[in-house]
Z-matrix of the N, CA and C atoms (Angstrom, degrees):
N
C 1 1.452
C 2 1.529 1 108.01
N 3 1.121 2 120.00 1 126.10
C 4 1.595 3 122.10 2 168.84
C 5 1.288 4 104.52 3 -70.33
N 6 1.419 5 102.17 4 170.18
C 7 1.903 6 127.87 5 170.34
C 8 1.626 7 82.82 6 -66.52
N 9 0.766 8 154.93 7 -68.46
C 10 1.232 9 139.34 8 -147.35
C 11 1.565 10 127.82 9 -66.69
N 12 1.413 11 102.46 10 -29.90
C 13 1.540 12 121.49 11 -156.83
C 14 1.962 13 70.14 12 -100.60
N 15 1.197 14 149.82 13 -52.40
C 16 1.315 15 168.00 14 171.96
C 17 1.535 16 84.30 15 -30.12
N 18 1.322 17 134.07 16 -95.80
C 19 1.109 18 141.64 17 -165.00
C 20 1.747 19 112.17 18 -43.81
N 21 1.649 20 105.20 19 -76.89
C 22 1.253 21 109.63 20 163.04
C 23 1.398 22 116.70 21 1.43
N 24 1.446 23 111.99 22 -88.42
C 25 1.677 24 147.93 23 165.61
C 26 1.546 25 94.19 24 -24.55
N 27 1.159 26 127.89 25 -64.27
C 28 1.561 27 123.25 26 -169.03
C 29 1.344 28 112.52 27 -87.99
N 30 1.387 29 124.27 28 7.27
C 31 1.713 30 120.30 29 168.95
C 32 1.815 31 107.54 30 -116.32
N 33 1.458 32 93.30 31 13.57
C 34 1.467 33 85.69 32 -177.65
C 35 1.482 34 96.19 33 -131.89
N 36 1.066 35 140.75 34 -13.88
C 37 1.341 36 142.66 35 153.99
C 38 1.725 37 122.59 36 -24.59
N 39 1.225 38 109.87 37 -36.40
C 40 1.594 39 107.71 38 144.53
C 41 1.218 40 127.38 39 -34.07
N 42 1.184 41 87.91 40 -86.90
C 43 1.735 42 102.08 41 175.06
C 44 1.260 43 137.52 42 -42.81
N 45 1.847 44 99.50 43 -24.50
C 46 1.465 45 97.82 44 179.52
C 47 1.916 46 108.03 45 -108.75
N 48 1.088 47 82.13 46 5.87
C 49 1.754 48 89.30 47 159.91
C 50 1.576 49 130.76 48 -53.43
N 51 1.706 50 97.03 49 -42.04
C 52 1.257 51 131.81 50 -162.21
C 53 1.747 52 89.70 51 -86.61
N 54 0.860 53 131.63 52 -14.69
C 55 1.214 54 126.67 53 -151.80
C 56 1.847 55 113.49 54 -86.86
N 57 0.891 56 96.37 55 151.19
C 58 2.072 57 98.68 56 177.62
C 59 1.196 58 106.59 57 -58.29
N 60 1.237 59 142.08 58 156.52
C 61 1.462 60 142.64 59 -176.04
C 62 1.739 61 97.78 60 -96.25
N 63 1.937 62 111.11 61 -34.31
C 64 1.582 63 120.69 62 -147.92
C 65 2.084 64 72.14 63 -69.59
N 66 1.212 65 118.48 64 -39.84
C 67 1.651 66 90.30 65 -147.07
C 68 2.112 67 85.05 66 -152.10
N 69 1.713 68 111.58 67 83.38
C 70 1.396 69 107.61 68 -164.73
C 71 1.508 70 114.03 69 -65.88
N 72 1.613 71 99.02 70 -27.08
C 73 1.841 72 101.26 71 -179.25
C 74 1.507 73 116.38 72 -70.84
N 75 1.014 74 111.91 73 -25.14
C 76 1.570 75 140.68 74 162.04
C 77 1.509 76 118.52 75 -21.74
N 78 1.916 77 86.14 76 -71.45
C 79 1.216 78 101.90 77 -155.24
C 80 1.659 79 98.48 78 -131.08
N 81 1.236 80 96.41 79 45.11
C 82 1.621 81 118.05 80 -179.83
C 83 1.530 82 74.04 81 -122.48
N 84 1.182 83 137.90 82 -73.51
C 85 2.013 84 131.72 83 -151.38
C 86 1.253 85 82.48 84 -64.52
N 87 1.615 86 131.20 85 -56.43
C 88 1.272 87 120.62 86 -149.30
C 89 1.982 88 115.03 87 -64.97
N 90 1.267 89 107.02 88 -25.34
C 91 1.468 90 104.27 89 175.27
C 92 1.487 91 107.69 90 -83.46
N 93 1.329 92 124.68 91 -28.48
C 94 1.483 93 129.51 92 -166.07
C 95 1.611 94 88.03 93 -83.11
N 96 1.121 95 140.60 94 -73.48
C 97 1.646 96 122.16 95 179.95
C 98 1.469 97 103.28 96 -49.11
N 99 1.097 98 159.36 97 -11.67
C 100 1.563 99 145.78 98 172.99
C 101 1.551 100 109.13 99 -89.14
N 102 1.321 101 107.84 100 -37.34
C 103 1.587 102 111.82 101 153.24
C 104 1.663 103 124.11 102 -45.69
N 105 1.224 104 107.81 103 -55.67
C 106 1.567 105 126.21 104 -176.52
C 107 1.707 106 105.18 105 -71.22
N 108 1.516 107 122.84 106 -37.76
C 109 1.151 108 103.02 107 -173.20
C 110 1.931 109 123.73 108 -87.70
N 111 0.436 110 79.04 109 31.34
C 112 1.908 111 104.56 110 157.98
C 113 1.505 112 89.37 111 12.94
N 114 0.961 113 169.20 112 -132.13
C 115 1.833 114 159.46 113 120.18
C 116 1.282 115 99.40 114 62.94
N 117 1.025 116 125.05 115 -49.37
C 118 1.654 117 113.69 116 -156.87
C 119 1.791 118 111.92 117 61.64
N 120 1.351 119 101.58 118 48.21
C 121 1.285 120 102.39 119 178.00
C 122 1.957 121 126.47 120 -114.21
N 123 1.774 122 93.83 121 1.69
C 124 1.278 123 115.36 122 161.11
C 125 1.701 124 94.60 123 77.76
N 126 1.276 125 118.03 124 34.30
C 127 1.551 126 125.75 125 154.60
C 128 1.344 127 106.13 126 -161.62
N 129 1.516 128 117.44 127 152.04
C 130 1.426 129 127.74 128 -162.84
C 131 1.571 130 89.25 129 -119.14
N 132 1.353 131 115.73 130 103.89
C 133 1.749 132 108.59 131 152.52
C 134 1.471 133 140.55 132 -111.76
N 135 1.090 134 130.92 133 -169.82
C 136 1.384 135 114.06 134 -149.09
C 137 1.749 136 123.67 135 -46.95
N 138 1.034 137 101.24 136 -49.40
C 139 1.279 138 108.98 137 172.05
C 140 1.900 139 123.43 138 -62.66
N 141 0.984 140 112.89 139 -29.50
C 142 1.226 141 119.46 140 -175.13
C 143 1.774 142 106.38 141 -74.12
N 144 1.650 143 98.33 142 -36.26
C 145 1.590 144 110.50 143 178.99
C 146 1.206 145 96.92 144 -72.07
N 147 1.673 146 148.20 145 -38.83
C 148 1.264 147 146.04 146 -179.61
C 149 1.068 148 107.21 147 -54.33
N 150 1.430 149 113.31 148 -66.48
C 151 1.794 150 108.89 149 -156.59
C 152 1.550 151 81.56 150 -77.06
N 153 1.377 152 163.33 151 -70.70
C 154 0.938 153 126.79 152 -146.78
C 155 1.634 154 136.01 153 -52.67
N 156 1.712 155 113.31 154 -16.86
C 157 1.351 156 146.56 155 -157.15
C 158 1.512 157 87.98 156 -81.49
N 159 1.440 158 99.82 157 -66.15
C 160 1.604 159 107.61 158 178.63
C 161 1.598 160 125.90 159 -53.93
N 162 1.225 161 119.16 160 -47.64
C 163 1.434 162 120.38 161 161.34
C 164 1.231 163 126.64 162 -39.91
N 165 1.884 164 109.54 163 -37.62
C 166 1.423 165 118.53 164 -164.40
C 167 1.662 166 88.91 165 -88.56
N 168 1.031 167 140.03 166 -27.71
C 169 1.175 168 137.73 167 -161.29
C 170 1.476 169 95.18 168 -91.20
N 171 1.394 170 139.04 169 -52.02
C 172 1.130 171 145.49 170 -167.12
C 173 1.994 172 94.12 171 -60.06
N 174 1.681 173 113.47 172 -55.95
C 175 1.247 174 105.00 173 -176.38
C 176 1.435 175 109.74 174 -69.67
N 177 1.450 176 142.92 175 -8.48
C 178 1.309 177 122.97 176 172.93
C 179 1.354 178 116.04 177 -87.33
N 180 1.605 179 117.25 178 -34.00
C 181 1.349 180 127.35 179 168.62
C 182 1.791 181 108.13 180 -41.88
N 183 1.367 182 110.72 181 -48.45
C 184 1.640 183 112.19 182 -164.58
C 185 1.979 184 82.20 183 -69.56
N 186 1.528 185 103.23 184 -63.52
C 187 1.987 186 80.67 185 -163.35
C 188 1.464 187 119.17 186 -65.51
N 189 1.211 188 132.82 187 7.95
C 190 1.453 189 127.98 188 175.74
C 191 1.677 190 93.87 189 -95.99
N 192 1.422 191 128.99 190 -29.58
C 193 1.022 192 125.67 191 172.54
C 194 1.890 193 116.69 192 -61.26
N 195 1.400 194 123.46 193 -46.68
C 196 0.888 195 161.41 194 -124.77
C 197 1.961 196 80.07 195 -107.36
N 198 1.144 197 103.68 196 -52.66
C 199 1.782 198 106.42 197 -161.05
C 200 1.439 199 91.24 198 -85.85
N 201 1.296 200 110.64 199 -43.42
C 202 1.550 201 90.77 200 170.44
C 203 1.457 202 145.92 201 -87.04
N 204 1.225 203 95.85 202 14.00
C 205 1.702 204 122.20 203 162.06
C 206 1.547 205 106.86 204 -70.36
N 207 1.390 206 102.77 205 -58.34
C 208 1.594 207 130.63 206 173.98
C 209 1.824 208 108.68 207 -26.22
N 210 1.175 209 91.73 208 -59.74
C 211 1.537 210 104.47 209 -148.74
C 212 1.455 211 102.03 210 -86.31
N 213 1.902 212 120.58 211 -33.16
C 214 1.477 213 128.21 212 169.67
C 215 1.266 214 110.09 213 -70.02
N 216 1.913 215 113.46 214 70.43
C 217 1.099 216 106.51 215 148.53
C 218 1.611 217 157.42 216 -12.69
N 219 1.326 218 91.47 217 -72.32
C 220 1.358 219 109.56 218 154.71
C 221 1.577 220 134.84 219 -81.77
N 222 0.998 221 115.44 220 -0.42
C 223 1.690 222 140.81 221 168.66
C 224 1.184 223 106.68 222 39.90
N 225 1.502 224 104.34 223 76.00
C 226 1.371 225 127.90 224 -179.15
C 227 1.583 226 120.44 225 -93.37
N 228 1.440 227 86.33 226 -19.77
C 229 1.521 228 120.76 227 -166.53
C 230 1.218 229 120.79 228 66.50
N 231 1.460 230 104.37 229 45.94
C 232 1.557 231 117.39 230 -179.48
C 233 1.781 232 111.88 231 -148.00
N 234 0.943 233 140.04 232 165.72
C 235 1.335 234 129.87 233 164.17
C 236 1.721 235 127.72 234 -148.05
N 237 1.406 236 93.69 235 103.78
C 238 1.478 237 116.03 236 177.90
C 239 1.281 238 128.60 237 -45.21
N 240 1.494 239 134.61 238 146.36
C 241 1.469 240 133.26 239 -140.32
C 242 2.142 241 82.79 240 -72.23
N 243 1.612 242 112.42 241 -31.77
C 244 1.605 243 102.30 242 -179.82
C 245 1.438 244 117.69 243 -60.25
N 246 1.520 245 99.98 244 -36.00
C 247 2.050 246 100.92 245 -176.95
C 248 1.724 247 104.97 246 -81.73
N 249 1.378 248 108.43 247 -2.84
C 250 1.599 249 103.38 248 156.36
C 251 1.001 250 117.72 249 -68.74
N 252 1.316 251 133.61 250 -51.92
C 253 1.365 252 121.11 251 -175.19
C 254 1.009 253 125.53 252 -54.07
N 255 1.436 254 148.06 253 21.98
C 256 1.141 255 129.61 254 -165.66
C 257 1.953 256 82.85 255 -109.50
N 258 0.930 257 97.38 256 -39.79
C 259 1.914 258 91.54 257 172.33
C 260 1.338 259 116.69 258 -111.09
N 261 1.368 260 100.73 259 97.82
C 262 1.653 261 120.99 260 -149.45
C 263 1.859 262 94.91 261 -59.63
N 264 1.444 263 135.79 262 -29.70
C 265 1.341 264 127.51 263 167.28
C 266 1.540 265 127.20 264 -41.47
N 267 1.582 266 94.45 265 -44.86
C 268 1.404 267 96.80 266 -165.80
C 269 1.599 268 102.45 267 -72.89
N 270 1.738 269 112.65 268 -36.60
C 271 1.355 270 122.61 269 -156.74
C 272 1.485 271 108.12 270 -86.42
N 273 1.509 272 112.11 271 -1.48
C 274 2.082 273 139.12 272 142.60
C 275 1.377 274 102.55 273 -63.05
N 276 1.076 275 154.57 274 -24.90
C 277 0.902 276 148.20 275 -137.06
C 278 1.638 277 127.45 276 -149.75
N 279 1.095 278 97.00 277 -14.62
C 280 1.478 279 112.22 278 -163.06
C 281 1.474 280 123.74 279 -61.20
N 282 1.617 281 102.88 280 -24.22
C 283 1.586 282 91.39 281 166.51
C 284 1.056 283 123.26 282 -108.28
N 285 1.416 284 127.20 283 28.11
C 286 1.532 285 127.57 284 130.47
C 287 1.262 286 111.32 285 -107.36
N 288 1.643 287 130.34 286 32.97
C 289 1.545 288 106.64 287 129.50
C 290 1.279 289 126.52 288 -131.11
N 291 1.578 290 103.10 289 32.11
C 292 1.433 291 141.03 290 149.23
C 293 1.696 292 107.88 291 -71.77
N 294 1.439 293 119.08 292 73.71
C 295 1.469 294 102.91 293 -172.84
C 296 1.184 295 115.37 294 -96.20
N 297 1.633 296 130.17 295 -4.31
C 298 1.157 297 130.76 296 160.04
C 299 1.536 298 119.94 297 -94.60
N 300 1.243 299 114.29 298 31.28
C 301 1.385 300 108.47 299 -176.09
C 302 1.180 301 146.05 300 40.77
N 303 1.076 302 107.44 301 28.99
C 304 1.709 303 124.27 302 -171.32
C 305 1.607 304 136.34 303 -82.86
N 306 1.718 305 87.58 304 -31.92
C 307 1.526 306 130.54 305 147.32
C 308 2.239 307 95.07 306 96.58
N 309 1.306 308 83.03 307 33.76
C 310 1.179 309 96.15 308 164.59
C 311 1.849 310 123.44 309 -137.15
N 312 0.771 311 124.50 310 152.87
C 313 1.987 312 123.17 311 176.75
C 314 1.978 313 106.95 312 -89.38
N 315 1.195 314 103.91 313 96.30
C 316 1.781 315 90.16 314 165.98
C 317 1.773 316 111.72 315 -74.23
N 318 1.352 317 106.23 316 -162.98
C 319 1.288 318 116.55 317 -173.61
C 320 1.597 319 111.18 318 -80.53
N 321 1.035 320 96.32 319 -48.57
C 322 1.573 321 134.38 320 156.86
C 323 1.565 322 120.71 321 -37.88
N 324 1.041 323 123.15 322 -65.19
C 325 1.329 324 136.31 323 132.72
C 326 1.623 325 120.98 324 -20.74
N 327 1.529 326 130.77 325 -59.29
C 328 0.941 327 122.24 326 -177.82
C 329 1.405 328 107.84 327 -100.97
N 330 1.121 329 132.63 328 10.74
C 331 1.701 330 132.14 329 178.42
C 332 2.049 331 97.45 330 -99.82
N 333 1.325 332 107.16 331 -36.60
C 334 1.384 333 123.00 332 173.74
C 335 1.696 334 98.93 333 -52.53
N 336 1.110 335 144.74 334 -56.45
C 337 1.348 336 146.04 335 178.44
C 338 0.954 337 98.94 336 -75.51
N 339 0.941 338 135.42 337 -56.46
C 340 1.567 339 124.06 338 -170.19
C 341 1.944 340 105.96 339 -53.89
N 342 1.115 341 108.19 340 -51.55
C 343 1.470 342 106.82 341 162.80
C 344 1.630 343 113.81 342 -40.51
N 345 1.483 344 115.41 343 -71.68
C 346 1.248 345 119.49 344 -165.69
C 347 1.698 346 111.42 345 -66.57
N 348 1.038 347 101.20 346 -9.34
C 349 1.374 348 117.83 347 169.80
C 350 1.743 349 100.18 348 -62.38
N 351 1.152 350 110.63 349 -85.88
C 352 1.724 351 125.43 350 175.32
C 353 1.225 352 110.01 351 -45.08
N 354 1.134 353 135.44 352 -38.49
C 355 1.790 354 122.80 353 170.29
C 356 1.445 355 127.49 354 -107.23
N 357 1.488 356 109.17 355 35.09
C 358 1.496 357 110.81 356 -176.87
C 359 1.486 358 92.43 357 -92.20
N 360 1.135 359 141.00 358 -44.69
C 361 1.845 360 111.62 359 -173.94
C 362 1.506 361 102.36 360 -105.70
N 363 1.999 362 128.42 361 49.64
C 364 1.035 363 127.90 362 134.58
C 365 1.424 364 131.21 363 -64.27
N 366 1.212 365 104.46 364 118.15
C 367 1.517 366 102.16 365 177.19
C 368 1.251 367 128.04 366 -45.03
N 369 1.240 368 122.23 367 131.07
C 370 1.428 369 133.92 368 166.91
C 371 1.818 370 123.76 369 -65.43
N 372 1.795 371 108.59 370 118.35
C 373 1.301 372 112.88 371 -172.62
C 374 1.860 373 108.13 372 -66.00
């Protein structure tokens, strides 16, 4: 599993909470368009797809913020391959989302994936 497909997986875990057990891909689109349609008018248009994009981004930004408060024990504002472990994914992972090699995760660092997380199957102009 990549950091990406890793992240992905952990900002959408909401959503698939909500989801039907009989059929999850199902009823993973089916709650995420009821999310998006803001009106309740049984179509999502541009704007409705915006602010929902932004919300979802605004709520993953706060819990990647939030987990990495968590994990900077010592609140150095950094987090060591030991304050990884406490979320055994990241501490799988850590030296590719260690991208400056430092052998530590900044904030910066993990908000950066979390981005590339959200625009890896954006289409290319």
């Amino acid at each position: 599993m990549t950091r990406i497909t890793l992240l992905i997986a952990l900002c959408t875990a909401p959503l698939l909470a909500q989801a039907s057990p009989a059929d999850p891909n199902q009823a993973y689109i089916d709650a995420t368009f009821t999310a998006m349609d803001a009106n309740n008018d049984g179509r999502v248009d541009k704007t409705e797809y915006a602010t929902f994009q932004q919300e979802r981004f605004s709520k993953q930004a706060d819990s990647i913020d939030a987990a990495f408060s968590a994990m900077d024990r010592n609140k150095d504002g950094r987090i060591s391959k030991e304050e990884a472990n406490v979320v055994p994914e990241i501490a799988k992972y850590f030296a590719g989302l260690d991208t400056d090699g430092d052998d530590y995760l900044s904030l910066k660092e993990m908000q950066q994936a979390m981005v590339a997380a959200q625009t890896a199957d954006a289409p290319t102009k």
